[in-house]
C-alpha positions as CSV (number, residue, x, y, z in Angstrom):
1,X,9.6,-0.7,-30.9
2,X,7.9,-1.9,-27.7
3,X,6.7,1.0,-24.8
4,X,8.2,-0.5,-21.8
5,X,5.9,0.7,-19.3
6,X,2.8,-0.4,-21.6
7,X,4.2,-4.3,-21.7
8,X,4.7,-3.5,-18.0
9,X,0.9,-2.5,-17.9
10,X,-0.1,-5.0,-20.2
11,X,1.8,-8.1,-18.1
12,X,0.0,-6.9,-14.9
13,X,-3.6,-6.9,-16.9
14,X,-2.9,-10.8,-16.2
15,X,-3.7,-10.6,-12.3
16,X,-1.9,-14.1,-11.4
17,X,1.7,-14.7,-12.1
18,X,1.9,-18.1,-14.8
19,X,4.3,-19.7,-16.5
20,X,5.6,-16.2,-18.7
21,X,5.9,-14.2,-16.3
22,X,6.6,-13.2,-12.6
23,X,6.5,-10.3,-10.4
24,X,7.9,-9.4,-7.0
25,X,7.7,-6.5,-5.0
26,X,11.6,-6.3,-4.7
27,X,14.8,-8.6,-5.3
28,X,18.4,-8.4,-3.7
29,X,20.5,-10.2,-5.4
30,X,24.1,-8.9,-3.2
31,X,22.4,-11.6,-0.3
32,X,23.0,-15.2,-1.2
33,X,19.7,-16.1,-0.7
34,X,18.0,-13.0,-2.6
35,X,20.6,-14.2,-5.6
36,X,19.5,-17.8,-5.5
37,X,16.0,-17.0,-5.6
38,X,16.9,-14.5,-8.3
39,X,18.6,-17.4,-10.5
40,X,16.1,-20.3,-9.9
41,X,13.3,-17.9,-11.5
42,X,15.1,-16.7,-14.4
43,X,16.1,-21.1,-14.7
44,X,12.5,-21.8,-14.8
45,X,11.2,-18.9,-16.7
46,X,14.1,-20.2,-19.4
47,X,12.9,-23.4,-19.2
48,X,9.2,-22.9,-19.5
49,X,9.6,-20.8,-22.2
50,X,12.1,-21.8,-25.2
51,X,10.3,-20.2,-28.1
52,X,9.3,-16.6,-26.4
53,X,10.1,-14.1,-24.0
54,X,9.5,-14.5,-20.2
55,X,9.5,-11.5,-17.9
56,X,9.8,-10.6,-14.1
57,X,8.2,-6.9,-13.1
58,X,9.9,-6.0,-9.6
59,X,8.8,-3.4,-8.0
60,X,4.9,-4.6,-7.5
61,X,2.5,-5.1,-5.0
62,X,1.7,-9.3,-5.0
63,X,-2.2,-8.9,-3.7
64,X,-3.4,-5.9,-5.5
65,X,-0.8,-5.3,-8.0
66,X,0.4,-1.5,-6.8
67,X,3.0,0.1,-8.3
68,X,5.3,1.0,-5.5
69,X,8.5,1.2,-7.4
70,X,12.2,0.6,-6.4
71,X,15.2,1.9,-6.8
72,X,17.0,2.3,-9.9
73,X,19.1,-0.7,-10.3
74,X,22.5,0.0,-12.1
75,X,23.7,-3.3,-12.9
76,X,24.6,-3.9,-17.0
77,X,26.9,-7.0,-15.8
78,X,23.5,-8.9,-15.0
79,X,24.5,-11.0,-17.6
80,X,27.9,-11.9,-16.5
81,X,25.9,-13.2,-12.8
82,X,23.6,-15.1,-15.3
83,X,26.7,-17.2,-17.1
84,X,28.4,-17.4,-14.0
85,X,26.2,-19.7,-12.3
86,X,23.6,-21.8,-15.6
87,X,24.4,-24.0,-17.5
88,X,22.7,-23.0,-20.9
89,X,22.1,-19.7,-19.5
90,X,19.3,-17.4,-21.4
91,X,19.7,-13.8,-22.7
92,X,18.8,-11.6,-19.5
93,X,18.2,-7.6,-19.7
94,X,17.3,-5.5,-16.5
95,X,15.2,-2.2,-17.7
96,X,14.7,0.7,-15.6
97,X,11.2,1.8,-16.7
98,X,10.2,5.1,-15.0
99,X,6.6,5.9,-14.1
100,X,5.0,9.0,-13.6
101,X,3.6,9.3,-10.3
102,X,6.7,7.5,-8.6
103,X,9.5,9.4,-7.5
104,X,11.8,10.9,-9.1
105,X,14.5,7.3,-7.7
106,X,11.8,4.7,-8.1
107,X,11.6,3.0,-11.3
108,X,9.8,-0.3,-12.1
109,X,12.0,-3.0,-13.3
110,X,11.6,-5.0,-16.0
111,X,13.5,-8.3,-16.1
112,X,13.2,-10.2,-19.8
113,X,14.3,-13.3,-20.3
114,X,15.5,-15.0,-23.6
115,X,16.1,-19.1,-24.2
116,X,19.2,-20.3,-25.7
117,X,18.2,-23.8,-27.3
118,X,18.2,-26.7,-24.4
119,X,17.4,-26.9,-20.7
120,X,19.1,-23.9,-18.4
121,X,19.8,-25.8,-14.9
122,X,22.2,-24.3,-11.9
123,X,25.9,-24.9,-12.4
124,X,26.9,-24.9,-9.0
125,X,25.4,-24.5,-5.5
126,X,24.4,-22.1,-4.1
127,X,22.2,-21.6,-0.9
128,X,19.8,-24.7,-0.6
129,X,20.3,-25.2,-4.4
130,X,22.4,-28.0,-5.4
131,X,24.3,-27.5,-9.3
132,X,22.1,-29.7,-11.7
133,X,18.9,-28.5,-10.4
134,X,16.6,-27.6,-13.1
135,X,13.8,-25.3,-12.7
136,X,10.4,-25.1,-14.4
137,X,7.0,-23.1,-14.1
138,X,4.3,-24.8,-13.0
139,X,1.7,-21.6,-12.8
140,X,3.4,-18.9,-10.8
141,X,5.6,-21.4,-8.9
142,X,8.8,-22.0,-10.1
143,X,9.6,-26.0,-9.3
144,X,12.5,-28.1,-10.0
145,X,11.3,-30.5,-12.8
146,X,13.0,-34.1,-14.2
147,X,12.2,-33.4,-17.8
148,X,12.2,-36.5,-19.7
149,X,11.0,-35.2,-23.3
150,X,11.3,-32.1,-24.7
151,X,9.8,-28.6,-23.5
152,X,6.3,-28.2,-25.3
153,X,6.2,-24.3,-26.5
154,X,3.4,-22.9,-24.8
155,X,3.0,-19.3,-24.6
156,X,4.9,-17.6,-27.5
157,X,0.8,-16.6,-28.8
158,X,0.2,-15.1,-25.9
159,X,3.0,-13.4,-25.6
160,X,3.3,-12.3,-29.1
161,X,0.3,-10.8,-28.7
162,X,1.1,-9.0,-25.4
163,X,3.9,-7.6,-26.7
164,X,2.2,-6.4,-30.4
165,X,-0.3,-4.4,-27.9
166,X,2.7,-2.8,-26.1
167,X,4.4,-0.9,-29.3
168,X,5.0,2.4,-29.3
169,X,3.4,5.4,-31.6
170,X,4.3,9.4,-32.1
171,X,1.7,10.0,-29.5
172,X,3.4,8.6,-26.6
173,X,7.0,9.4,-27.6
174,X,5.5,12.9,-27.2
175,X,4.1,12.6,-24.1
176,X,7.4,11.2,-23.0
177,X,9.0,14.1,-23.9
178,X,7.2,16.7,-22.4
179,X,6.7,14.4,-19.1
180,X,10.1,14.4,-19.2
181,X,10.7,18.3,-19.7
182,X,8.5,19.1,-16.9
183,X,9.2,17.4,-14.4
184,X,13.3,17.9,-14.7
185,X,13.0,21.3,-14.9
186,X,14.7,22.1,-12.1
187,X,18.2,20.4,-13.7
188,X,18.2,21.6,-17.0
189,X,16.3,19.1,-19.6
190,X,17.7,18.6,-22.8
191,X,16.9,16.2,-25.8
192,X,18.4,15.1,-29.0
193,X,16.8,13.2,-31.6
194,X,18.5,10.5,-33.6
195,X,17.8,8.5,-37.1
196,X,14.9,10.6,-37.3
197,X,13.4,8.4,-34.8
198,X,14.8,7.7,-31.3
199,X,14.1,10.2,-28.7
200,X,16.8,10.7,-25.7
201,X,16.3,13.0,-22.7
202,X,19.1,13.8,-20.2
203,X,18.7,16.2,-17.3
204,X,21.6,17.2,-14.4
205,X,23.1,20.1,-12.7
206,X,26.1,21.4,-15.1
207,X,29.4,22.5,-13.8
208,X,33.3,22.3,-14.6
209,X,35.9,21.4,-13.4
210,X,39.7,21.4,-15.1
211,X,38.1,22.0,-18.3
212,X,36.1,19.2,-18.2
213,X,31.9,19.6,-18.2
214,X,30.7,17.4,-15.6
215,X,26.8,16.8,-14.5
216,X,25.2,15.5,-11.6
217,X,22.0,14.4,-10.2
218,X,21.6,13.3,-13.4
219,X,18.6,11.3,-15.3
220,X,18.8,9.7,-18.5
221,X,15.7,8.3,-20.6
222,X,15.6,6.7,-24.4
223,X,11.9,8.0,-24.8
224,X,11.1,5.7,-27.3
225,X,10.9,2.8,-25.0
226,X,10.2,4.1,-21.9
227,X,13.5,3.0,-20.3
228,X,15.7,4.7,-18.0
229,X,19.6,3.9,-19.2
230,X,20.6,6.5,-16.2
231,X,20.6,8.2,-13.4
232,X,22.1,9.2,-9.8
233,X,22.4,12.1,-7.4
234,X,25.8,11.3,-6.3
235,X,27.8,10.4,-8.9
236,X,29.4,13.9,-11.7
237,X,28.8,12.2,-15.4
238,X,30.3,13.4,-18.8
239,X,28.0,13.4,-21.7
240,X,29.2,13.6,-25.0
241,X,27.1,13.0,-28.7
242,X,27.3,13.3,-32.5
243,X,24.8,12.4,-34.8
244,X,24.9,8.4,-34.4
245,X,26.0,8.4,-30.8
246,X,25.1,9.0,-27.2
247,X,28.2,8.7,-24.7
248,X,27.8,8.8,-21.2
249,X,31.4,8.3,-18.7
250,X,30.6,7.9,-15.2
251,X,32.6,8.8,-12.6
252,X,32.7,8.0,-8.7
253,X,34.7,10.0,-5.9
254,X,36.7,8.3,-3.5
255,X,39.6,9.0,-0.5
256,X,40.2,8.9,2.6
257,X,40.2,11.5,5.3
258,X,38.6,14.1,3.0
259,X,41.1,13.8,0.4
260,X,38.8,12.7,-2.5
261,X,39.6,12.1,-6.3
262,X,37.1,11.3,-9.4
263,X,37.7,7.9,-11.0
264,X,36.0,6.6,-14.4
265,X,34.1,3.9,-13.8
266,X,31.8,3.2,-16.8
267,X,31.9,4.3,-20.2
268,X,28.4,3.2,-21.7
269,X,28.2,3.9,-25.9
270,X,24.7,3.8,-27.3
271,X,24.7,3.4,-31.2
272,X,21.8,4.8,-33.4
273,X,21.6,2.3,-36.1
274,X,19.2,2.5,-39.3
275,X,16.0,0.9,-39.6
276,X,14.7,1.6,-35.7
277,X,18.0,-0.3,-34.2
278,X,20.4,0.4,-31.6
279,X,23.1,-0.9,-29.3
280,X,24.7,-0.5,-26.0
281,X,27.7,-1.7,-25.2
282,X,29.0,-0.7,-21.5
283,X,32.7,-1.1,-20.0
284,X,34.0,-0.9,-17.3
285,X,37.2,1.8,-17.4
286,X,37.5,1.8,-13.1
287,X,40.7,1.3,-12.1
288,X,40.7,0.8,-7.9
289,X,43.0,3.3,-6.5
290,X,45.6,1.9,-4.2
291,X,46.4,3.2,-0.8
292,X,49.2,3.2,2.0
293,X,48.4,-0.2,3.8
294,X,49.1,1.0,7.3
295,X,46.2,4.1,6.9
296,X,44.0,1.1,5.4
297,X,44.5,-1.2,8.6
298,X,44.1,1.8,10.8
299,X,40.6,2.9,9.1
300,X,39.4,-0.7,8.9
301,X,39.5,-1.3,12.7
302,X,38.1,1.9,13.7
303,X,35.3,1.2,10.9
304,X,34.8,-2.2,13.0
305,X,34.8,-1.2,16.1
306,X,32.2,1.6,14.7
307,X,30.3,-1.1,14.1
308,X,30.2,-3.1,16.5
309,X,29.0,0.0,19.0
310,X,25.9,0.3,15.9
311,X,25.4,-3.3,16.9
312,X,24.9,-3.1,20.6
313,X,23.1,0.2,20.3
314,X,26.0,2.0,22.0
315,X,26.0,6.0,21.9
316,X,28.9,7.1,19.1
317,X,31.2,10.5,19.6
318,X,31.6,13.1,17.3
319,X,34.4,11.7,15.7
320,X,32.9,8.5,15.0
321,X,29.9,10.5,13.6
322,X,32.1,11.8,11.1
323,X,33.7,8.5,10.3
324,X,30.3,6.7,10.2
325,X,29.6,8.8,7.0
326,X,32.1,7.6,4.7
327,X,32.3,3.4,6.4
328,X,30.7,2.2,3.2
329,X,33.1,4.5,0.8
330,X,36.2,3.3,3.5
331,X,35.1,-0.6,3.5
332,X,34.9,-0.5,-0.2
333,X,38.4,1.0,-0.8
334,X,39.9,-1.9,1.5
335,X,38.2,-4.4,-0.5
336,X,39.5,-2.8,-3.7
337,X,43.2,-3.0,-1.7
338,X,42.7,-6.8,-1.1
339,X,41.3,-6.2,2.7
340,X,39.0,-9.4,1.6
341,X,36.6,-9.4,4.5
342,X,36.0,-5.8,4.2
343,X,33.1,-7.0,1.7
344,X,31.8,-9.0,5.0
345,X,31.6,-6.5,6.9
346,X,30.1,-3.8,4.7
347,X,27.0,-6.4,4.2
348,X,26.9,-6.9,7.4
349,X,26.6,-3.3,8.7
350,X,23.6,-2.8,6.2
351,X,20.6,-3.2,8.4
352,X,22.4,-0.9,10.7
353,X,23.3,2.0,8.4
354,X,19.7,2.2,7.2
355,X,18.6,2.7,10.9
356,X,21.0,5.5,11.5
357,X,19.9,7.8,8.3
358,X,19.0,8.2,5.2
359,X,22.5,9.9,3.9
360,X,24.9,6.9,5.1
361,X,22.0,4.5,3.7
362,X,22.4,6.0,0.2
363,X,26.1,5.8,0.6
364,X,26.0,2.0,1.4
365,X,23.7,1.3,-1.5
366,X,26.4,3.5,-4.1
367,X,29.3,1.6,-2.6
368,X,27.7,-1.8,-3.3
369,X,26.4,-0.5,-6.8
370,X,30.0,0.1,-7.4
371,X,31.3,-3.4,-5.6
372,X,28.7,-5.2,-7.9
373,X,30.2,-3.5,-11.2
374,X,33.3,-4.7,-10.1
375,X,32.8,-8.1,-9.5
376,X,30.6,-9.3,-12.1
377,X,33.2,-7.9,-15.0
């Protein structure tokens, strides 16, 4: 089984990005652009690679190669974006692969890349790409390429050999585990071993509610590989586990005017499987909560017009204060009622929420994390 965060450290040991691999310093793919981008380097990285794995580390440095982190990036519909816009689209998994002296939200992320058989190109436009475009590596630039034989297997050695240096042993699950311990001691650490052999670590504030145990500010980690499969401070999660199984329900709280509910949104099953294997198979259980049309028209203009005074700069009262907290909560529940440009506007009020504070910041970045579930199932 492969330590994430050594084939992390082991990709980076190769200074220059190449034809296997890539690294950025962040990605956004909820911008057109940043999801273009996104898409033509997981096209060439196919394409330049049809006998091995190809990887993008985000979270990087470019000149020196510093870990800096981002933030942990829930998104297990990845693949759903992937089919939805190449044509012979490869196998794509985003990791979340904690390190220890980031903080406790910053993770590394670890993008690997899988060829089907045959030349991945675009499907469609989008941005300045044109459907049919295909993309290939020519050292760390990814370039679109008229292939008139077939792709010459380059790297799968290298590779191979990259990844046999990156597998793990009893000495760092171990360390993982007490890393682990220590530093969420504060919320409670707990772990459970399964098959003998896989490691999982959970951590999160406990309480009930209608019989129900719920946990928050909570952080998941399969040891074993270094990966982190969860974790938020906003969201209450149900945990349940026998002695093949790891269950984890998420749920999200939305209203209006301080009348808030808990919905599911994702039930994600891991499956402890003989012979050092395991699954995970996530689905999405949300179902949008609908609301009285009228309230909805009445929130979504005074959300606007919030906006538009963020915009010019313009001084807001205390009532808009309050309202300004829960915009990116209130312009996602109007999407969800078929208030279509509500979606518009919550991107658009981004730059201006993360000038305000913090709080409303993380708010937006929960209500998009939620939008993007949505959309790509």
């Amino acid at each position: 089984m492969i330590n994430k965060r050594l084939l992390i450290k082991n990709l980076l040991a190769h200074n220059d990005e190449n034809s296997f691999y890539d690294k950025k310093r962040k990605i956004d793919i909820d911008l057109k652009e940043g999801k273009a981008k996104f898409l033509k380097h997981i096209c060439a990285l196919s394409n330049s690679n049809p006998k091995n794995n190809s990887f993008i580390v985000i979270g990087v440095e470019d000149e020196d190669n510093e870990i800096i982190g981002v933030d942990f990036f829930d998104d297990s519909k990845i693949q759903n974006l992937i089919n939805a816009y190449l044509t012979n689209p490869p196998i794509v998994q985003y990791e979340n692969i904690p390190f220890p002296h980031l903080a406790d939200h910053k993770v590394v992320g670890l993008v690997t890349i899988r060829a089907n058989e045959g030349l991945t190109s675009l499907r469609k436009n989008i941005w300045k790409y044109y459907g049919g475009s295909v993309f290939f590596r020519d050292g760390s630039m990814s370039m679109p390429k008229i292939f008139k034989s077939d792709i010459i297997d380059v790297n799968s050695k290298i590779v191979e050999a990259i990844e046999s240096h990156s597998h793990n042993n009893i000495e760092h699950t171990l360390d993982g585990v007490f890393d682990f311990m220590n530093k969420r001691k504060d919320y409670h650490p707990q772990y459970k071993v399964f098959k003998e052999y896989f490691v999982v670590c959970w951590a999160g504030q406990r309480k009930e509610a209608n019989g129900n145990v719920f946990f928050s500010r909570v952080d998941i980690e399969l040891i074993n590989e270094q990966v982190r499969l969860f974790y938020s401070t906003l969201d209450d999660v149900a945990i349940y586990f026998d002695q093949d199984t790891f269950k984890i329900i998420e749920y999200v709280s939305l209203g209006l005017q301080n009348n808030f509910k808990y919905y599911p949104l994702e039930e994600t099953i891991i499956q402890f499987n003989e012979n050092a294997h395991y699954t995970i198979d996530s689905t999405l259980v949300f179902q949008p909560p609908e609301f009285d049309k009228k309230v909805l028209h009445h929130i979504y203009n005074a959300n606007n017009a919030i906006l538009e005074k963020l915009k010019k700069g313009a001084t807001l009262n205390l009532s808009e204060i309050q309202d300004l907290q829960n915009l990116p909560a209130t312009y996602l529940i109007c999407y969800l009622n078929l208030f279509h440009e509500a979606i518009d506007k919550l991107l658009e009020a981004k730059p201006y929420l993360k000038d305000y504070s913090d709080a409303v910041y993380i708010q937006f970045k929960e209500s998009i994390r939620i939008l993007r579930k949505v959309k790509y199932s």
